[in-house]
Structures are given as structure tokens and as C-alpha cells.
C-alpha positions in Angstrom: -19.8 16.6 -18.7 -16.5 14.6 -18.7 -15.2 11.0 -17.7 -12.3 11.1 -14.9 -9.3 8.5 -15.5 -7.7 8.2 -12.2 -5.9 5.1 -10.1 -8.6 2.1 -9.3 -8.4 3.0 -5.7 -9.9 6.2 -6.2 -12.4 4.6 -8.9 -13.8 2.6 -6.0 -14.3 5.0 -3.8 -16.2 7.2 -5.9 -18.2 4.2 -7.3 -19.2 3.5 -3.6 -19.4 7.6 -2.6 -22.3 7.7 -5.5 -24.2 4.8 -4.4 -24.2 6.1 -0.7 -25.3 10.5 -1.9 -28.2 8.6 -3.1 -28.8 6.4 -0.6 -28.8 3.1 -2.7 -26.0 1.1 -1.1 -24.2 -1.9 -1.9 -24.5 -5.4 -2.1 -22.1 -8.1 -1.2 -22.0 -8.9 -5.6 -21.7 -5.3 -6.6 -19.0 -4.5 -4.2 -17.3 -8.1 -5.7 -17.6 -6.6 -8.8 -16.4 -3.3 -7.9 -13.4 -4.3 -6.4 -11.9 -6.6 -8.8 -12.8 -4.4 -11.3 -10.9 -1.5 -9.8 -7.7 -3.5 -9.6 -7.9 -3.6 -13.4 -9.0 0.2 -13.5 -12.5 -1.0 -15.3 -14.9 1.5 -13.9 -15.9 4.5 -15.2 -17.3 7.6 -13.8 -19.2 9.9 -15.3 -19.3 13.5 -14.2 -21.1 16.9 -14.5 -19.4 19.9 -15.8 -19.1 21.0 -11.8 -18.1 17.7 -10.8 -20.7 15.8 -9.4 -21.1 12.3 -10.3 -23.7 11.3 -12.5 -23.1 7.7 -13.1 -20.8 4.7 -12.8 -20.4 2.3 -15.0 -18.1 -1.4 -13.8 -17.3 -3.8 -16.7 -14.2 -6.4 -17.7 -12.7 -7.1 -20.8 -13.3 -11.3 -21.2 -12.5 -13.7 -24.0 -14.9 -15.9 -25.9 -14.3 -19.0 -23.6 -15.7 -16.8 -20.7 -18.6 -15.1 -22.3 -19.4 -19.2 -23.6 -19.1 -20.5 -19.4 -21.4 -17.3 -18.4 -23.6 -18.3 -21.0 -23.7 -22.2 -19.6 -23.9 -21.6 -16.3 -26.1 -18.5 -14.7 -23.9 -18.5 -11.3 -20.7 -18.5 -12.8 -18.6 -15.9 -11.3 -15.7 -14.2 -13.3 -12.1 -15.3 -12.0 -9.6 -12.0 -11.0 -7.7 -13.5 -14.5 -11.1 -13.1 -16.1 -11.3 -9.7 -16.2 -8.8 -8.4 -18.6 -8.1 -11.7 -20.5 -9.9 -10.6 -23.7 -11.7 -7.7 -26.2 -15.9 -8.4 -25.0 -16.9 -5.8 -22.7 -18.4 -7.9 -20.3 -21.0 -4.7 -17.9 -21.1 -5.8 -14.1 -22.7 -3.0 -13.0 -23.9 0.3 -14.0 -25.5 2.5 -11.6 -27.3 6.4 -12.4 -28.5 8.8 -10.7 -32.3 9.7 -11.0 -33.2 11.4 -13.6 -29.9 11.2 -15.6 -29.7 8.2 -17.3 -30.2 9.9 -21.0 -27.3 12.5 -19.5 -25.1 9.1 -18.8 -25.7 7.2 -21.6 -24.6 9.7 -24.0 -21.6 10.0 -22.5 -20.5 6.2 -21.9 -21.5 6.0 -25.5 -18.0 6.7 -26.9 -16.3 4.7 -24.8 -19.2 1.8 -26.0 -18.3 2.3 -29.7 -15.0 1.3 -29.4 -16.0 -3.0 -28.3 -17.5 -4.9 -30.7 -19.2 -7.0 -28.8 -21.0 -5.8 -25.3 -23.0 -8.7 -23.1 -24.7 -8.0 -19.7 -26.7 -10.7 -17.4 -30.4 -9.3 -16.8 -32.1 -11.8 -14.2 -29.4 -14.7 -14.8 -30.3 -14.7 -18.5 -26.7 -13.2 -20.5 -27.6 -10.7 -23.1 -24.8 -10.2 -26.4 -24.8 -7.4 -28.4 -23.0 -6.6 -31.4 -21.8 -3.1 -32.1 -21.7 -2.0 -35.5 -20.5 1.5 -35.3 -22.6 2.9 -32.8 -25.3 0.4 -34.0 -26.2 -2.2 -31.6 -28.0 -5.6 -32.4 -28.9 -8.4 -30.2 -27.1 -11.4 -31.2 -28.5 -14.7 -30.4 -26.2 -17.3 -29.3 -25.5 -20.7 -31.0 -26.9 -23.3 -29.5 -23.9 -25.6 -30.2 -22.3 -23.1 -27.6 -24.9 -23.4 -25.1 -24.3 -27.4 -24.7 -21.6 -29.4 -22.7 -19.8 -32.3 -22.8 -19.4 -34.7 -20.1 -15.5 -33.8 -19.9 -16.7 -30.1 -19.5 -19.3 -30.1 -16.4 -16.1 -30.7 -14.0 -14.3 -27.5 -14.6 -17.7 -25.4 -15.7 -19.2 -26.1 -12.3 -16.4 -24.9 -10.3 
């Protein structure tokens, strides 16, 4: 098994081409996602040793100040800027095949080991782990960060 590095464009179309062998499709979010992230070449594709595609995985790099607004506000959606501003490896979408999600994860999991800090939005609640080596830990967010000021709700609402 082996993860292909090519241009965004081709990223895309393979992201889309998987969803479609198995007959999932695509909503109007994931495609979003999966276009602004293949601008920024942030999807990865995981492969078989004869080349069929197992899994794809769609994530941006974001600072602290937009892991904090995603946290606040549950329809915040991620500016084009937003996706390669900082080092937390923000998932967007991750999609398997049956049956080879164990095959997947082991080999994202390099790629994983190298962010410290990994969130993910399950059901509009965000999700922050910490990565300690290959070691992840669910890290509960302050609630200082979870409150706004009145000067804040313009811009956070936008």
C-alpha cells in the first residue's frame, strides 16, 4: 500500500472517482471541502499495492484563532485563507472503503504523527486531540475559549 502525491486537480478527481466505485456520492459540503482543499493539495489518497483506492482523507492546516471560531460557532465554515494559515490538522472529510478502514488507518497514521494537534467536528460538536508521538488524547477545551465578547459576535457570526 502507498499514498500518491500528485497536483490537487488530480486529488479531486480521484477523491470524487472513490466516492462514485462505491456508490456513496457527494454532498454539496463534502464537495466544498474537497475543492478548497485541493487547491491547497490537502487530500490524501490511500492506495493498494495494485492501485486501487482504498481511502481518502481531506483536511487543512488552521491556526488557533480558527480552531477557537469552530469551536464558538457549530456552522462556521472555513475561509479559502483558512486552510493553510497554521500547524492543527483541522479533518473535513475522510471517506473508506468497506471493509478497509483498519488497512487506511494504518497508513494515514504516519502522516497523523507528524501534527500535534488533530480536531474533527462529529455532529456539530468539534473534537481536539493531542498527539504525543503516536499517542492520542482528547483534550478538552477551556471554557474561557468557548465564551464571546460583545465586540466578537459581529465578525464570529459572519
Amino acid at each position: 500500500m502507498y499514498f500518491v502525491e500528485q497536483q490537487g486537480a488530480d486529488l479531486l478527481n480521484e477523491a470524487i472517482a472513490l466516492r462514485v466505485i462505491t456508490e456513496s456520492g457527494v454532498s454539496t459540503n463534502q464537495l466544498q471541502y474537497l475543492l478548497e482543499a485541493s487547491k491547497h493539495r490537502q487530500i490524501i489518497i490511500a492506495k493498494a499495492e495494485n492501485g486501487e483506492p482504498l481511502a481518502s482523507f481531506t483536511f487543512a492546516k488552521i491556526s488557533k484563532h480558527t480552531l477557537r471560531l469552530l469551536a464558538i460557532n457549530a456552522e462556521y465554515k472555513l475561509r479559502p485563507y483558512e486552510y493553510s494559515e497554521g500547524k492543527i490538522l483541522y479533518v473535513l472529510d475522510g471517506f473508506f472503503r468497506n471493509n478497509n478502514f483498519r488497512k487506511s488507518m494504518t497508513l494515514l497514521a504516519p502522516s497523523l504523527r507528524q501534527c500535534r494537534l488533530i480536531a474533527y467536528k462529529k455532529k456539530d460538536k468539534l473534537r481536539v486531540f493531542y498527539n504525543n508521538n503516536g499517542s492520542f488524547k482528547l483534550v478538552k477545551l477551556p471554557a474561557s475559549w468557548l465564551r464571546i465578547s460583545d465586540q466578537e459576535t459581529d465578525w464570529l457570526m459572519e
